[in-house]
C-alpha positions as CSV (number, residue, x, y, z in Angstrom):
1,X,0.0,0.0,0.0
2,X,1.1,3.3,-0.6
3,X,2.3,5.3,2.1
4,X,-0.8,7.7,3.1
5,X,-3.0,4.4,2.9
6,X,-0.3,3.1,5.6
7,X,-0.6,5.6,7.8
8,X,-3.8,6.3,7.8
9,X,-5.2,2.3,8.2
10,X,-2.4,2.5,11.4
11,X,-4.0,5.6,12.5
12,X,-7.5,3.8,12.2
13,X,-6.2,1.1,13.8
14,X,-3.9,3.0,17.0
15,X,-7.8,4.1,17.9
16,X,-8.4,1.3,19.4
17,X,-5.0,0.3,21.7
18,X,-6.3,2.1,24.5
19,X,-8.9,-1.4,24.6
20,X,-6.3,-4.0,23.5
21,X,-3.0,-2.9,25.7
22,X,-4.5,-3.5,28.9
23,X,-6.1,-6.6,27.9
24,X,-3.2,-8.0,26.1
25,X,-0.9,-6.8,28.8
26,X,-3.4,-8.7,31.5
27,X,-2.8,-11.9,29.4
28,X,1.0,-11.7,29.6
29,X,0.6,-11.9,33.3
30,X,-1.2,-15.2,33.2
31,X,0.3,-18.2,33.0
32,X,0.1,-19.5,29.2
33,X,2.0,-21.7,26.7
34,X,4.7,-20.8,25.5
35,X,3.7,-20.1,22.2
36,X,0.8,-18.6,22.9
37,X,2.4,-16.4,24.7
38,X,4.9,-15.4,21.6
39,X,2.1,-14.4,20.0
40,X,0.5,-12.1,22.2
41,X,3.8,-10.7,23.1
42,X,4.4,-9.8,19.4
43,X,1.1,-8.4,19.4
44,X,1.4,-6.4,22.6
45,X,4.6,-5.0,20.8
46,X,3.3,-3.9,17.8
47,X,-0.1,-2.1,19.4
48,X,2.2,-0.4,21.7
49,X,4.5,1.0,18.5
50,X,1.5,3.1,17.4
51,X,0.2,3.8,20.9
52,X,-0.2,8.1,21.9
53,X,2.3,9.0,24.3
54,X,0.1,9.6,27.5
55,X,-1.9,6.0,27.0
56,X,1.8,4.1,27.0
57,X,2.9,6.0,30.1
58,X,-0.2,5.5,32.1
59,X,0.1,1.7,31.4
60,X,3.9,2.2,32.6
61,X,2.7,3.6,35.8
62,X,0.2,0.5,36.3
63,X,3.1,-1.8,35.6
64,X,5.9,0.3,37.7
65,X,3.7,0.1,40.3
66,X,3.2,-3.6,40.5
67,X,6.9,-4.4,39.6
68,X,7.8,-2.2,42.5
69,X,5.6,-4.4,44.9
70,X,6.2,-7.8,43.7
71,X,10.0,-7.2,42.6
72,X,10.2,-6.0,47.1
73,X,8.5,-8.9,48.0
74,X,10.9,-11.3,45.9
75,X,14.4,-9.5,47.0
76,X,12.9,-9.7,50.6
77,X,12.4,-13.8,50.6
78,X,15.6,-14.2,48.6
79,X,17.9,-12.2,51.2
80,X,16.0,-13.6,54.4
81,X,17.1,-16.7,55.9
82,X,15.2,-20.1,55.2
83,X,12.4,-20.5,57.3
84,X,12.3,-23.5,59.7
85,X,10.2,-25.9,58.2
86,X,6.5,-26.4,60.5
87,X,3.9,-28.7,60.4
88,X,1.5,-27.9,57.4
89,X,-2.1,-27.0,58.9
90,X,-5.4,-29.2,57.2
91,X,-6.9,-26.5,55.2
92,X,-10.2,-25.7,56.1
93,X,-13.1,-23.7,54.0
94,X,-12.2,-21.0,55.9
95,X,-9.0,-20.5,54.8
96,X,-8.6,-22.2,51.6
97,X,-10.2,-19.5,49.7
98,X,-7.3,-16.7,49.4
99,X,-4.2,-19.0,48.0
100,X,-3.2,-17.8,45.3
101,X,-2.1,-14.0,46.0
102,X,0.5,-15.8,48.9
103,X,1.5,-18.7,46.0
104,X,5.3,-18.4,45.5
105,X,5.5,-19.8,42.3
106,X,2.6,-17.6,41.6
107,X,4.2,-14.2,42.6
108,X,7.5,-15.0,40.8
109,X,5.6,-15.8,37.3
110,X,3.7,-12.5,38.4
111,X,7.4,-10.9,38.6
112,X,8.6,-12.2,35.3
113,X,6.0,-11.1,33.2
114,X,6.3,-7.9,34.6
115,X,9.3,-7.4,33.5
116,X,8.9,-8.8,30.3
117,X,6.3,-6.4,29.5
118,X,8.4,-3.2,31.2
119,X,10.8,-4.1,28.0
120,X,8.0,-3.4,25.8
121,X,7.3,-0.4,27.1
122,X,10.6,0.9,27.3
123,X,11.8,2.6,23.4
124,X,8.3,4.8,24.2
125,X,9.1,6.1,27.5
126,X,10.6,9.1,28.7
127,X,13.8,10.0,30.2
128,X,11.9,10.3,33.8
129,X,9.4,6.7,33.5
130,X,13.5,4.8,32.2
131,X,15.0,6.6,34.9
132,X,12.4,5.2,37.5
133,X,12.3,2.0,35.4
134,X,16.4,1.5,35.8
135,X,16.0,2.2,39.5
136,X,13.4,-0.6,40.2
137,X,15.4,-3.1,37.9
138,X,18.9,-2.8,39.6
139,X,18.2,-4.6,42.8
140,X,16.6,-7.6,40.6
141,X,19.6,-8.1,38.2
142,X,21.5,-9.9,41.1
143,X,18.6,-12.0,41.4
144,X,19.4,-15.4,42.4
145,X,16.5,-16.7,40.4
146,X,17.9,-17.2,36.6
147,X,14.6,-16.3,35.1
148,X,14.2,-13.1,37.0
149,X,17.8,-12.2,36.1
150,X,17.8,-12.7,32.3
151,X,14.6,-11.0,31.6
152,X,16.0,-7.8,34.0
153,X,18.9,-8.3,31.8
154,X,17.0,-7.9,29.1
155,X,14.9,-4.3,30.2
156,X,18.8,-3.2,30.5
157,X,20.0,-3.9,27.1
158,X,16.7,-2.0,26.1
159,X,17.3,0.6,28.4
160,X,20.7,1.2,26.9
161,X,19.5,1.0,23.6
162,X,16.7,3.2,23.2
163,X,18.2,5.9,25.6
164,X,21.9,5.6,25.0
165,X,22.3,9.0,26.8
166,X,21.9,7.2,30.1
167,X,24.9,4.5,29.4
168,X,27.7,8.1,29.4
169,X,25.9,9.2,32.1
170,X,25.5,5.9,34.3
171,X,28.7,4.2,32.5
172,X,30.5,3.1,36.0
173,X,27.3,2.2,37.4
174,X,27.1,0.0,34.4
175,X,30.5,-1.3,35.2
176,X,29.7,-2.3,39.0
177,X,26.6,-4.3,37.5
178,X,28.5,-6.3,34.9
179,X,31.1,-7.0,37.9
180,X,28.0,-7.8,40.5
181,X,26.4,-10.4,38.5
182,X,29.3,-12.4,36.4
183,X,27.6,-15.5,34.8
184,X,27.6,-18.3,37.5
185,X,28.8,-21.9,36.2
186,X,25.9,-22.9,36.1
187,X,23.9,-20.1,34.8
188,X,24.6,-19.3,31.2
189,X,21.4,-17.3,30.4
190,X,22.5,-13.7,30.9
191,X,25.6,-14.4,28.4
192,X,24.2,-12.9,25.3
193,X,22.7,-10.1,26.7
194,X,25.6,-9.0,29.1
195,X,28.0,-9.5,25.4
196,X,24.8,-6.8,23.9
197,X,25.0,-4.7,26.7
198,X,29.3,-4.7,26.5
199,X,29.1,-3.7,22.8
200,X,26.1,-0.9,23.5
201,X,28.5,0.3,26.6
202,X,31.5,0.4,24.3
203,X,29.8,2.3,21.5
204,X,28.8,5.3,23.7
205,X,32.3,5.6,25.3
206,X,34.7,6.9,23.2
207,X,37.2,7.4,26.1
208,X,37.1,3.9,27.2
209,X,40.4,3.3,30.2
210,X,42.6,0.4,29.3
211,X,41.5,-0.8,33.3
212,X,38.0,-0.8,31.3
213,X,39.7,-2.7,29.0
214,X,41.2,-5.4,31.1
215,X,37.8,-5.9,32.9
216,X,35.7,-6.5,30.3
217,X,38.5,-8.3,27.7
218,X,38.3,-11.9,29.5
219,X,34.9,-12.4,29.1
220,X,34.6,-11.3,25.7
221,X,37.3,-13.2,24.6
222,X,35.7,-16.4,26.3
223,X,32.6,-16.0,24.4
224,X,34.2,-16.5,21.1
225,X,34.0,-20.3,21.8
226,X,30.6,-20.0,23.5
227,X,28.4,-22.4,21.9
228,X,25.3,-19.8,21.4
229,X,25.8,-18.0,17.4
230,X,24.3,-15.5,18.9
231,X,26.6,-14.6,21.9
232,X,29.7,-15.6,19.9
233,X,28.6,-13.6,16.8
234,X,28.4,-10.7,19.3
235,X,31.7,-11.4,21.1
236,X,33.6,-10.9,17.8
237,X,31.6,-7.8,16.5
238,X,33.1,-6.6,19.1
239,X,36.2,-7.4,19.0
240,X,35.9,-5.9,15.5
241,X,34.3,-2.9,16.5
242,X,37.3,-2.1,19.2
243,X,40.2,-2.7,16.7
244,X,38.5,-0.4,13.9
245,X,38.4,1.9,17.3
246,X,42.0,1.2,18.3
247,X,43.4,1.2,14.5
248,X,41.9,4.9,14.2
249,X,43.9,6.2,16.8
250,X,47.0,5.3,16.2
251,X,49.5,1.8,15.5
252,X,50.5,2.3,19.7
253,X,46.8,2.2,20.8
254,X,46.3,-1.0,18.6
255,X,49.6,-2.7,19.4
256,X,48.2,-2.2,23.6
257,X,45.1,-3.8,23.0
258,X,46.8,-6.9,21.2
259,X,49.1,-7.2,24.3
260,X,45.7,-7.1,26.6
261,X,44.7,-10.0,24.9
262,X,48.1,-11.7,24.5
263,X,48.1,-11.8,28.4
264,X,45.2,-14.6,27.9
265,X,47.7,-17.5,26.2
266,X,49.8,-17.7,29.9
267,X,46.1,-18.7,31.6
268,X,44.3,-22.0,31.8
269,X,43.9,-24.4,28.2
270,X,40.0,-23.3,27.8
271,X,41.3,-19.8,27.7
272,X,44.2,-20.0,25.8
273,X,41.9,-21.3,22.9
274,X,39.5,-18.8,23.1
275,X,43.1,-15.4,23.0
276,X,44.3,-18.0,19.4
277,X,40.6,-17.4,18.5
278,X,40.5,-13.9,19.2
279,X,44.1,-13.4,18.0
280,X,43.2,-15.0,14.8
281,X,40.3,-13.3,14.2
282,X,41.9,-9.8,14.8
283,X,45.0,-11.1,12.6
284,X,42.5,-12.1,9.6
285,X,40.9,-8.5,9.6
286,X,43.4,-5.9,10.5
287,X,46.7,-7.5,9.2
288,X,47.7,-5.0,7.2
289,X,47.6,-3.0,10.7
290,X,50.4,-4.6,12.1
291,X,54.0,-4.2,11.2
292,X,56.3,-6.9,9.9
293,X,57.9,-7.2,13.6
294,X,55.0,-7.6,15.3
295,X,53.5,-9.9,12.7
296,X,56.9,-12.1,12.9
297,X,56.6,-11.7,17.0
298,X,53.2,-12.9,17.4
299,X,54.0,-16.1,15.0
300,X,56.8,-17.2,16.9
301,X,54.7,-17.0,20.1
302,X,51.4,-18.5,18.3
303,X,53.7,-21.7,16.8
304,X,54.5,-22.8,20.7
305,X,51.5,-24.2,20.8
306,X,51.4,-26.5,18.0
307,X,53.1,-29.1,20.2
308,X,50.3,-28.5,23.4
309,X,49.1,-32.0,24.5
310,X,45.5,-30.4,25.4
311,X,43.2,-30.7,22.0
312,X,41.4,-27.7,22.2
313,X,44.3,-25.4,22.4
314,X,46.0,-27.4,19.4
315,X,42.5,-26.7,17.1
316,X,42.8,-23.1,17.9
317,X,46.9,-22.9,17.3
318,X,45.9,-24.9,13.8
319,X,43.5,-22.6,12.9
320,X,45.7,-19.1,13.9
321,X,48.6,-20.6,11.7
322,X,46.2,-21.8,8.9
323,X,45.0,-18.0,8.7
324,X,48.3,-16.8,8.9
325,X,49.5,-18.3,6.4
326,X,46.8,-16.8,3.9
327,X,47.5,-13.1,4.9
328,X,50.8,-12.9,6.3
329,X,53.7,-12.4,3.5
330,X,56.0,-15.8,2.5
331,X,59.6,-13.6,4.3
332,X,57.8,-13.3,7.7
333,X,56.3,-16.7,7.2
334,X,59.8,-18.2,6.1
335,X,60.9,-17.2,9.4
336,X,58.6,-19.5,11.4
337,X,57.6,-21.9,9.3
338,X,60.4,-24.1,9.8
339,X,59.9,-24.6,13.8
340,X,56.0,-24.5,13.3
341,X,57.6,-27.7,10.8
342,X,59.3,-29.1,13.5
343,X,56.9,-28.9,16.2
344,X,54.2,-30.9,13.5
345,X,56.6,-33.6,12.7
346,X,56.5,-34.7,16.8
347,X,53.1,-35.3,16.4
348,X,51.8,-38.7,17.1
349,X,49.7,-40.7,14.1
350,X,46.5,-40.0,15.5
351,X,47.2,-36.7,15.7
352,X,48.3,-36.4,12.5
353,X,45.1,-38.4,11.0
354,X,42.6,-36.2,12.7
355,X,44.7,-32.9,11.6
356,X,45.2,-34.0,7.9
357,X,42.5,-32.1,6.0
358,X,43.9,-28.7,8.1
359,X,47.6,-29.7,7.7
360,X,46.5,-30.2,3.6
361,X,45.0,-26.9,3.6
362,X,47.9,-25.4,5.5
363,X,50.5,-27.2,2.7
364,X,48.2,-25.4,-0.1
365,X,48.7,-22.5,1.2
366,X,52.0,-22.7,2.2
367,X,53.2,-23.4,-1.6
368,X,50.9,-20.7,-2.8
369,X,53.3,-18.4,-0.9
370,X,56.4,-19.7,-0.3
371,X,57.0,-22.3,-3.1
372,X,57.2,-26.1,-3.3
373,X,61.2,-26.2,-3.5
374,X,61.7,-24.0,0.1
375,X,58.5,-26.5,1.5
376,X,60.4,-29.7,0.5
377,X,63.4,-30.1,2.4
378,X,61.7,-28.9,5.7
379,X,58.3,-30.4,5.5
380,X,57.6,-33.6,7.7
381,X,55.4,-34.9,4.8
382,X,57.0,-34.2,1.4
383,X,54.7,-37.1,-0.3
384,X,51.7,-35.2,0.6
385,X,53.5,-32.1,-0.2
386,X,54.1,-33.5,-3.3
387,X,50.4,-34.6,-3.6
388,X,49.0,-31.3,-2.8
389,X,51.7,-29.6,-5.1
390,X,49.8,-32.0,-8.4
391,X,46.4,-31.0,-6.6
392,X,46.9,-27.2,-7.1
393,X,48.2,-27.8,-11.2
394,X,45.2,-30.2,-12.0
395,X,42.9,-26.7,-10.6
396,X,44.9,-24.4,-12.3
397,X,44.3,-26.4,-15.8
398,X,40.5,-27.1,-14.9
399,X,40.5,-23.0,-14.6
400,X,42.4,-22.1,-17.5
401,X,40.5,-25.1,-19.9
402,X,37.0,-22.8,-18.3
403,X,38.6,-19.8,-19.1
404,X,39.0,-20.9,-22.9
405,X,35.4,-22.3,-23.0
406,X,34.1,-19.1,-22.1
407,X,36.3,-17.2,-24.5
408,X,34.8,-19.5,-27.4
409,X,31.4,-19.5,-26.9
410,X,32.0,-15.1,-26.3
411,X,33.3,-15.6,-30.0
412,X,30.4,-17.6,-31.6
413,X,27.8,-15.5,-30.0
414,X,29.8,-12.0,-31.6
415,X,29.9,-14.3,-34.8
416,X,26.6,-15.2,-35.1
């Protein structure tokens, strides 16, 4: 529809929110199936988009005020002692009547939809309703209860998003809560958002400390083998977005934050995979950043773990030389690829079996760069050396014999 029609069928339609909010808001709180409840949420979403001003922050005061009373009541049982347990009375008519307000389970699904629907509300608010909103969500994002945390998470990212004024303004506040509530071992669910709420908090500060740095670095860097796409897709955008930021101001600036992360390969094996990770991505995108010291540096210390005994280490050293030896010129790589040679020819058969499509690859691209006569009297393998070296000529003829069926049939169609 044209763009008139749009606005005046949403217009027509925004009418009528005044009757739906509260009802669809009202059915959030209930207890539904999942799916159903996707839907309404959706729904709830897109009547509050075309909502008037006044309407969304009456139904914000309704909400604040309920959050407010069941988010004191929930902080209040978490930090009190347990109980000692007593003898459960036999309900009587009397008293059976008035259960469900004093349910538990009741009053936390009360809290969590609450929330849920405060992150609706939020990109329509004003700077006074977020401020309250930020005030009465603090307290609940070092929530015990994982539920109650991720979706307070979640009114935070939004927060910071729609109002990004407030992350300058409250940026060492934002700080003491990503310190206060570090993802428990077992508690993943606040990962994502927490790697959303990093990237938001880096985009608004231009100024960022290197003790900034430092604090936030580890857990980014661990998230780039997190199993969520999501999470780990974040973790490197943001890695991306601080080189870009480092590059811009200057080789020094970029040189320190590749020594922050460098500090990570002298910690435990799980995190020494995830710095080659990082490293590697960094090296695969700003290469051409880095000067041919540095580049030669960072090889020789990289190549040391190509002999580790722990597999998950050895993947990621695989990977960071398999990279580097696509970008990095064939004099720097000349001067490490004999010890990275060395290390590789310790390696026991089964080693060598389950590392032989990667070890190929590395060969290819090895030859591509350096040549097949400097390869030869270094390389552990020179019959698959030899192999791959056949492998790349048989694709260069299949290219070029493509390359004259194209011409031809160019010529017969400018013939005819």
């Amino acid at each position: 529809a044209p763009p008139h029609i749009a606005k005046e069928n949403i217009n027509s339609i925004s009418v009528f929110t005044k009757n739906f909010l509260p009802s669809l808001f009202n059915l959030l709180i209930e207890q539904l199936p999942p799916i159903d409840r996707s839907h309404i949420y959706k729904t709830a979403e897109a009547f509050t988009s075309i909502a008037d001003p006044p309407l969304i922050i009456s139904v914000f005061t309704n909400i604040a005020s309920k959050l407010i009373k069941e988010s004191t009541t929930t902080t209040s049982t978490e930090h009190s002692p347990t109980p000692t347990p007593t003898p459960t009375p036999t309900p009587t008519p009397s008293s059976s009547g008035n259960t469900a307000s004093s349910d538990p389970n009741a009053s936390h699904s009360r809290l969590v939809s609450l929330i849920d629907i405060s992150a609706i509300l939020v990109p329509y608010l004003d700077m006074k309703n977020v401020e309250i909103l930020f005030r009465t969500i603090r307290p609940l994002l070092t929530s015990l209860d994982v539920h109650v945390q991720k979706k307070s998470y979640k009114v935070l990212v939004a927060i910071c998003h729609s109002h990004r004024i407030l992350v300058s303004s409250n940026f060492k506040e934002l700080i003491a809560i990503l310190d206060e509530t570090e993802p428990r071992p077992n508690n993943n669910a606040t990962k994502k958002l927490r790697m959303k709420l990093i990237k938001i908090m880096f985009e608004e500060n231009s100024q960022t400390e290197s003790e900034v740095f430092k604090k936030l670095m580890p857990e980014i860097i661990l998230n780039t083998k997190e199993v969520n796409v999501n999470t780990r897709e974040t973790a490197f955008s943001i890695l991306k977005f601080l080189g870009e930021r480092c590059v811009s101001l200057g080789h020094g600036n970029f040189i320190q934050f590749l020594n922050i992360i460098s500090a990570g390969l002298t910690l435990t094996p799980p995190f020494i995979a995830a710095t080659l990770s990082t490293l590697e991505y960094l090296l695969k995108n700003f290469h051409s950043s880095l000067s041919d010291a540095y580049l030669s540096e960072l090889l020789q210390t990289t190549v040391m773990f190509l002999q580790t005994q722990h597999r998950e280490v050895l993947h990621a050293a695989l990977d960071f030389f398999q990279t580097a030896c696509g970008v990095i010129s064939s004099d720097i790589l000349m001067i490490v690829v004999p010890e990275a040679m060395k290390k590789l020819s310790l390696w026991d058969k089964n080693t060598q079996t389950k590392y032989h499509n990667t070890i190929k690859i590395i060969l290819e691209r090895l030859i591509k760069k350096v040549g097949y006569e400097k390869l030869l009297p270094i390389t552990p393998w020179p019959n698959l050396l030899h192999y791959v070296k056949k492998s790349l000529a048989r694709q260069k003829k299949k290219k070029r014999k493509k390359k004259k069926k194209k011409k031809k049939k160019k010529k017969k169609k400018y013939s005819a």
